[in-house]
N, CA, C and O atoms as a CHARMM CRD file, in Angstrom:
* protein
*
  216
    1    1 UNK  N     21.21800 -27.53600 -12.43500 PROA 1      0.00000
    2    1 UNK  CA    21.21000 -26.84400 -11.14800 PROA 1      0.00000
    3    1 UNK  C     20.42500 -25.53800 -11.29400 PROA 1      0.00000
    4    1 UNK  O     20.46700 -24.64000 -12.13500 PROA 1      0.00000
    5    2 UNK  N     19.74800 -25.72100 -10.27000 PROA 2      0.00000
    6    2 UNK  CA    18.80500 -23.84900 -10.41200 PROA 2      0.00000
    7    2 UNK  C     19.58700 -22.82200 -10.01100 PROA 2      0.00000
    8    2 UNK  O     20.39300 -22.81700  -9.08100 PROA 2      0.00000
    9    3 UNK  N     19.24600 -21.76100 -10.92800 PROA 3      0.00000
   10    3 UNK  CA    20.10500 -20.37100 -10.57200 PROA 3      0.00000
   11    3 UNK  C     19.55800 -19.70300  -9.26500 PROA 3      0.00000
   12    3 UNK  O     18.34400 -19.55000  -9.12800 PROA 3      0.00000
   13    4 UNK  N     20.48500 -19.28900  -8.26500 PROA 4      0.00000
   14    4 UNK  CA    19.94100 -18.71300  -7.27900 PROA 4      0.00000
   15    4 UNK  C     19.61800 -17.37800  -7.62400 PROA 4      0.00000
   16    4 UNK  O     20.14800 -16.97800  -8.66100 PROA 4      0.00000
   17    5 UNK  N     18.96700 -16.67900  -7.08800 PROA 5      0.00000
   18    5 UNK  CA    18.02100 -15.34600  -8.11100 PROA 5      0.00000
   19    5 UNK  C     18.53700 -14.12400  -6.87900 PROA 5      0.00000
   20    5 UNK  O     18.40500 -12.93200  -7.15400 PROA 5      0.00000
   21    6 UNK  N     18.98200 -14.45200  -5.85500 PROA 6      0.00000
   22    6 UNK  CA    19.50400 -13.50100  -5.22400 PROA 6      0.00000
   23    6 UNK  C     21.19400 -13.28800  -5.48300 PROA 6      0.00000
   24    6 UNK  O     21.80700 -12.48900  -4.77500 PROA 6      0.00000
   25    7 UNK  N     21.72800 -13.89100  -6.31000 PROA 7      0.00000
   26    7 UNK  CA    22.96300 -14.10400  -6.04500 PROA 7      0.00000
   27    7 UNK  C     23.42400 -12.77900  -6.52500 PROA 7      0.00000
   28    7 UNK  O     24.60000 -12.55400  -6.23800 PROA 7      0.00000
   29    8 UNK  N     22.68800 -11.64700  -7.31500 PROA 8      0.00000
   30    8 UNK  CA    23.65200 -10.66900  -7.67900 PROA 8      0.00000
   31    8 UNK  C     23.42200  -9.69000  -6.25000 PROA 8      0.00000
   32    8 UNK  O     24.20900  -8.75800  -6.08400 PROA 8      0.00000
   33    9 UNK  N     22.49100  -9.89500  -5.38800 PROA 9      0.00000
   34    9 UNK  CA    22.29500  -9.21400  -4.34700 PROA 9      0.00000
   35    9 UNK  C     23.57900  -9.32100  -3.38200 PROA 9      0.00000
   36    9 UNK  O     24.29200  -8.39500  -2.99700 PROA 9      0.00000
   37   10 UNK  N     23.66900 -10.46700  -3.14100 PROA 10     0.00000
   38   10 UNK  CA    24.90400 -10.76500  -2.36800 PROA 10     0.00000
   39   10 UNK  C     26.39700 -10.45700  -2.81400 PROA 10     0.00000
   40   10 UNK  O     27.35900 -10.54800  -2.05200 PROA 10     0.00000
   41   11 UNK  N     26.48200  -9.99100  -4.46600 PROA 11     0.00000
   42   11 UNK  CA    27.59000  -9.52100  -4.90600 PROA 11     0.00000
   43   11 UNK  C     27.56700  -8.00800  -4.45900 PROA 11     0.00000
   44   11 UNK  O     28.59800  -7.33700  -4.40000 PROA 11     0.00000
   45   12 UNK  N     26.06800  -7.42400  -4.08900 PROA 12     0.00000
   46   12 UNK  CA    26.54100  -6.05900  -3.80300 PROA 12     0.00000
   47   12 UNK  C     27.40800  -5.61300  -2.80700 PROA 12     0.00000
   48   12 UNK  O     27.36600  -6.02200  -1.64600 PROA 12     0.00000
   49   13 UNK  N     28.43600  -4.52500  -3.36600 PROA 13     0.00000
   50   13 UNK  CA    29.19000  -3.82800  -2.68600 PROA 13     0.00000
   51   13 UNK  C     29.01200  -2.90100  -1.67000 PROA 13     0.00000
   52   13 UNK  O     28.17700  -1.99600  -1.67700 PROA 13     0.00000
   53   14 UNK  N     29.60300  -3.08300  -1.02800 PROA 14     0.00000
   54   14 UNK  CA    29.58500  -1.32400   0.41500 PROA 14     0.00000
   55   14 UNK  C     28.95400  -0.28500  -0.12800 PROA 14     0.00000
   56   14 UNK  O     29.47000   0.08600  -1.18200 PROA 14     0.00000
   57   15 UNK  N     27.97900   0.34000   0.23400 PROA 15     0.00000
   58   15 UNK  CA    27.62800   1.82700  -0.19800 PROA 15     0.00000
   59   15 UNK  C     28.75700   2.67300  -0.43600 PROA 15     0.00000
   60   15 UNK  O     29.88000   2.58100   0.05800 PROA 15     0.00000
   61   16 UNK  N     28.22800   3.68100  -1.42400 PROA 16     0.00000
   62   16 UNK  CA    29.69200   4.46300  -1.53800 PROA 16     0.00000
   63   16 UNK  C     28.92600   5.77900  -0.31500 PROA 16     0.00000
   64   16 UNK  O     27.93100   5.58100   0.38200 PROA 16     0.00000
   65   17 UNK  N     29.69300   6.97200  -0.36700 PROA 17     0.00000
   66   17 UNK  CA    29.71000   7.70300   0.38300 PROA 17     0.00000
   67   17 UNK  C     28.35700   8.35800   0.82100 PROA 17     0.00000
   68   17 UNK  O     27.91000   8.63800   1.93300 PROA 17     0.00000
   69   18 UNK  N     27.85200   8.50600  -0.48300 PROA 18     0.00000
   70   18 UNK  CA    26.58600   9.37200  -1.02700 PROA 18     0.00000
   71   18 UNK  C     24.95200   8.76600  -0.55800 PROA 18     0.00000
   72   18 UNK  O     23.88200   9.33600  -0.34700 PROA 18     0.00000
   73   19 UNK  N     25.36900   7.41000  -0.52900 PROA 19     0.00000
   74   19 UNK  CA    24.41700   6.81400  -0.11600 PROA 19     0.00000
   75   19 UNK  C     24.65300   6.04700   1.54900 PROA 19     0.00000
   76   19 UNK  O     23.84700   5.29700   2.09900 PROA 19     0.00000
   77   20 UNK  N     25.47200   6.32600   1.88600 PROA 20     0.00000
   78   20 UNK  CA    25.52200   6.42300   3.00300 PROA 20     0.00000
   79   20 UNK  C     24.81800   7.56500   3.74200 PROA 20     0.00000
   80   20 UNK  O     23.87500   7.37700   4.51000 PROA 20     0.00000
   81   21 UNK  N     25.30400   8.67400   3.47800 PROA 21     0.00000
   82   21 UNK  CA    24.67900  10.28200   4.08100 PROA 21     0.00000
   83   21 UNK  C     23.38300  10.04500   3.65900 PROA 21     0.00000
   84   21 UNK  O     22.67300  10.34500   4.61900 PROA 21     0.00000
   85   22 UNK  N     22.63100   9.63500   2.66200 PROA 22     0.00000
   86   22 UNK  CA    21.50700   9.56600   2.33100 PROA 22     0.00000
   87   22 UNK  C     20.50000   8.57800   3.51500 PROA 22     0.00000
   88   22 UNK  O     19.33400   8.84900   3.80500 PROA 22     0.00000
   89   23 UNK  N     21.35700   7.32600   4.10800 PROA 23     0.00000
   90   23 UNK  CA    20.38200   6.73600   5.19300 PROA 23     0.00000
   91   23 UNK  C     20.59000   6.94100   6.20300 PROA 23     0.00000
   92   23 UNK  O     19.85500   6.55100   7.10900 PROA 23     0.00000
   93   24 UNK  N     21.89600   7.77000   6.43100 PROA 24     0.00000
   94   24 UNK  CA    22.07400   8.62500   8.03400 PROA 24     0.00000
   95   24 UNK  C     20.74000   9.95300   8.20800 PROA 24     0.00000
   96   24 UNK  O     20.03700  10.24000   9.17700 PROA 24     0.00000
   97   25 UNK  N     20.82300  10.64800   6.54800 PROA 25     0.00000
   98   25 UNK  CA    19.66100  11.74300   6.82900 PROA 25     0.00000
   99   25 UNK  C     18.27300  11.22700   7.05600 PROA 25     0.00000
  100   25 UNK  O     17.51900  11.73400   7.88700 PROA 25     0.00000
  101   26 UNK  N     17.77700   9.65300   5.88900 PROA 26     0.00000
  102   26 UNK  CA    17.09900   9.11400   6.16000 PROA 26     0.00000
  103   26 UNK  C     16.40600   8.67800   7.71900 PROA 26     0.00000
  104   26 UNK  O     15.23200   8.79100   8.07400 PROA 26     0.00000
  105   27 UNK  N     17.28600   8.28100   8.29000 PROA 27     0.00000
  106   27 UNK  CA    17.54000   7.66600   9.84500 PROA 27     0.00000
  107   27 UNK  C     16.89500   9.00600  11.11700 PROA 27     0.00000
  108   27 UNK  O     16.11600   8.96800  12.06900 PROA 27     0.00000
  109   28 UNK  N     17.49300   9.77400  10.64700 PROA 28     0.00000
  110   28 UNK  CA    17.24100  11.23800  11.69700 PROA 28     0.00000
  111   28 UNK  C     16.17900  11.45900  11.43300 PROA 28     0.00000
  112   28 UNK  O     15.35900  11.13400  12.29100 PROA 28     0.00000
  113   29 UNK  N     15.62000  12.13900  10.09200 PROA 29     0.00000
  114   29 UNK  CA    14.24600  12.89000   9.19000 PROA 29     0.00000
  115   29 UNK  C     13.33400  11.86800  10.59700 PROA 29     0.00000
  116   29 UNK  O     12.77400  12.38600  11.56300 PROA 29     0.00000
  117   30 UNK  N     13.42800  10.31800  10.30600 PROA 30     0.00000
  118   30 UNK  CA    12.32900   8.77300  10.92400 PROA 30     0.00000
  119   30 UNK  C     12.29300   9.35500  12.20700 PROA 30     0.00000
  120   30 UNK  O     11.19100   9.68300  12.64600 PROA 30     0.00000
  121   31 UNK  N     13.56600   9.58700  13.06200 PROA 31     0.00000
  122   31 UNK  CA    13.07400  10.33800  14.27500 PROA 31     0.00000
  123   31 UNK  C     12.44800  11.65100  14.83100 PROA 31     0.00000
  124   31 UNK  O     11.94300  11.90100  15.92600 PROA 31     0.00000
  125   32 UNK  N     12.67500  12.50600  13.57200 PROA 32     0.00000
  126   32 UNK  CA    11.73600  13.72600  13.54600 PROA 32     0.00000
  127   32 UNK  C     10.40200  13.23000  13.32700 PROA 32     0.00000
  128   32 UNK  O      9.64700  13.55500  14.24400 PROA 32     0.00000
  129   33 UNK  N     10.03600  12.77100  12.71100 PROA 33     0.00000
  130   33 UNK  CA     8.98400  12.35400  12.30300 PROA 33     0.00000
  131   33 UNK  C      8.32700  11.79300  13.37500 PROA 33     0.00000
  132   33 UNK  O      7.13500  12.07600  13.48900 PROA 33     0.00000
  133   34 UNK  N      9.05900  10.73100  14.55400 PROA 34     0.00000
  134   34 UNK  CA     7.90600   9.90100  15.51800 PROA 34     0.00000
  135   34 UNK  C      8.14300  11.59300  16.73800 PROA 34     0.00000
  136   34 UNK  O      7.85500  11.48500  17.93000 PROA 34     0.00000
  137   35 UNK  N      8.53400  12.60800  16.31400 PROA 35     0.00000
  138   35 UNK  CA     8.86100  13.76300  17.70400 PROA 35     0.00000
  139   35 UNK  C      9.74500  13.43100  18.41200 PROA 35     0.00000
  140   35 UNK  O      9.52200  13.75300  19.57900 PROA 35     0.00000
  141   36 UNK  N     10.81200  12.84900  18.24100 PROA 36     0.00000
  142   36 UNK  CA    12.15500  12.22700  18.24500 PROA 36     0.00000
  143   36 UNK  C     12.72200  13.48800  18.44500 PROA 36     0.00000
  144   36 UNK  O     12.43600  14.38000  17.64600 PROA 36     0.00000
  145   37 UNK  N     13.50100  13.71900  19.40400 PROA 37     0.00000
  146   37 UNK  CA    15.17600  14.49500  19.03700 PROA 37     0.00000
  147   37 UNK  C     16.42000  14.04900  18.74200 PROA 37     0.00000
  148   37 UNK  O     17.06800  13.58700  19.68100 PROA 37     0.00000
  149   38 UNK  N     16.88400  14.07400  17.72500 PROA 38     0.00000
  150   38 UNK  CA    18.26600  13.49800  17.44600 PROA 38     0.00000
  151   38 UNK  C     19.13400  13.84000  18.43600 PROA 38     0.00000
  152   38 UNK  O     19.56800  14.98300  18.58100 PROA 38     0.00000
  153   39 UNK  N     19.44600  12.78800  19.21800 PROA 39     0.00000
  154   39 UNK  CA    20.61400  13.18600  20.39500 PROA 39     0.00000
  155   39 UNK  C     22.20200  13.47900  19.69700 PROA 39     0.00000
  156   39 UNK  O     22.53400  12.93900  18.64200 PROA 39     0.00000
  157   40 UNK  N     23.01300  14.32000  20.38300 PROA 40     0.00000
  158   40 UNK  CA    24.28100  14.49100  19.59100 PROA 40     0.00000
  159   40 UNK  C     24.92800  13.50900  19.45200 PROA 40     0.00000
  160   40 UNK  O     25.67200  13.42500  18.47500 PROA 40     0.00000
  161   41 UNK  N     24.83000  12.34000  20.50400 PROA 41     0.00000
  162   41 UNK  CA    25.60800  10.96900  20.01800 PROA 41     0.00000
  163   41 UNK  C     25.79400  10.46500  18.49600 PROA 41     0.00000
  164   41 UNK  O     26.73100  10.15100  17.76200 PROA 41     0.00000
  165   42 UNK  N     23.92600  10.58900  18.40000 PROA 42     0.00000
  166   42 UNK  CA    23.70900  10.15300  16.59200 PROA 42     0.00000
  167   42 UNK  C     24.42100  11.16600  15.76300 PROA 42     0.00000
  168   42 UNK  O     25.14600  10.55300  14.97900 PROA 42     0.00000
  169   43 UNK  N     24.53800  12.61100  15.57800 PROA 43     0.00000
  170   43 UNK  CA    24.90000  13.18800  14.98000 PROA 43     0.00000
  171   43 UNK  C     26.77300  12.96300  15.07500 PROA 43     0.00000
  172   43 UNK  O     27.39700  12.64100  14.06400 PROA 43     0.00000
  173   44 UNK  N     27.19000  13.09900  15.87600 PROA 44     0.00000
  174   44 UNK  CA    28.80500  12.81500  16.20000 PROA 44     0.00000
  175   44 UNK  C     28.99500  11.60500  15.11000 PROA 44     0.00000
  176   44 UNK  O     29.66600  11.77000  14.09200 PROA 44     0.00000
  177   45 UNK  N     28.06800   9.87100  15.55500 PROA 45     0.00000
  178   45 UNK  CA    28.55300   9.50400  14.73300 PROA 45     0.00000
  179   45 UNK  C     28.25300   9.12200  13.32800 PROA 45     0.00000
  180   45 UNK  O     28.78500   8.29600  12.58700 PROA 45     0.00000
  181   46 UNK  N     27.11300  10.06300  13.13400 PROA 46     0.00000
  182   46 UNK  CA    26.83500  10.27700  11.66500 PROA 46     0.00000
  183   46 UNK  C     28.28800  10.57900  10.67300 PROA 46     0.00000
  184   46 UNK  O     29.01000   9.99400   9.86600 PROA 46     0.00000
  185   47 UNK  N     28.12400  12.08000  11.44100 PROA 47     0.00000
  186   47 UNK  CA    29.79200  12.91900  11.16900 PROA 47     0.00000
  187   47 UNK  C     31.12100  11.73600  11.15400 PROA 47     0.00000
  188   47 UNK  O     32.04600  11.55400  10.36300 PROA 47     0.00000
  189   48 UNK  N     30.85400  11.29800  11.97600 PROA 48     0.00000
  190   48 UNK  CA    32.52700  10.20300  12.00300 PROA 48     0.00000
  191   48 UNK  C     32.25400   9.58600  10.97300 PROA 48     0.00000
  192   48 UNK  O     33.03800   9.97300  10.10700 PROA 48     0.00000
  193   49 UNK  N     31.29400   8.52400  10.41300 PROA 49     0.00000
  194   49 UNK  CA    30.96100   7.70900   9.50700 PROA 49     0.00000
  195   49 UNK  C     30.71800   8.18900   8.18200 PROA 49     0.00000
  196   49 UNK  O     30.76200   7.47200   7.18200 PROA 49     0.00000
  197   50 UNK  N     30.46000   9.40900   8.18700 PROA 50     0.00000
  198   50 UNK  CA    30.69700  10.03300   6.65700 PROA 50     0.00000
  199   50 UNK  C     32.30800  10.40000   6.63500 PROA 50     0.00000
  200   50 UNK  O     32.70000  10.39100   5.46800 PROA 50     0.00000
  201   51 UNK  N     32.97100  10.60100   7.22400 PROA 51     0.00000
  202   51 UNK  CA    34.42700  10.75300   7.28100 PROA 51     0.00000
  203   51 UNK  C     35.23400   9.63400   6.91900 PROA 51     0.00000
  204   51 UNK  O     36.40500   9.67100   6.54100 PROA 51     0.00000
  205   52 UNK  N     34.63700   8.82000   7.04100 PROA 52     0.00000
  206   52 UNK  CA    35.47100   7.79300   6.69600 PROA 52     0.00000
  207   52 UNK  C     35.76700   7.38400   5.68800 PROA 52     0.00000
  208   52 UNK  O     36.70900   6.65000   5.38900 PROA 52     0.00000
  209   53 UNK  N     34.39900   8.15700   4.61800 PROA 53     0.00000
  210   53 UNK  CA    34.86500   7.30300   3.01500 PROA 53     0.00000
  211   53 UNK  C     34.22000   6.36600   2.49700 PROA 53     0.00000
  212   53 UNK  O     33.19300   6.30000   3.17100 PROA 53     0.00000
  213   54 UNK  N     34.19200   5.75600   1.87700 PROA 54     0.00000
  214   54 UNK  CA    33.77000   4.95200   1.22400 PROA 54     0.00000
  215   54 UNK  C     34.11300   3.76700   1.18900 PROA 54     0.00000
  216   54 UNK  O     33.55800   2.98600   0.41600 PROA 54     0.00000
């Protein structure tokens, strides 16, 4: 039987906290960038979703 070559991909786990905040800042910076304003919605639930943990 052939080894599936993605299979340790699919073992990956939930981001932990750190890398979460890292693609929320990621995410905002992308809308600065096209002259985007981050509306407070995004920021509120940036804030909620780093609260939560890991």
């Amino acid at each position: 039987m052939n080894k599936d070559p993605f299979k340790e991909y699919i073992k990956e786990s939930e981001p932990d906290k750190r890398d979460k905040g890292y693609a929320w800042h990621t995410a905002i910076g992308l809308q600065a960038v096209d002259g985007l304003k981050t509306s407070e919605y995004l920021v509120q639930t940036a804030e909620r979703a780093g609260n939560r943990g890991t």
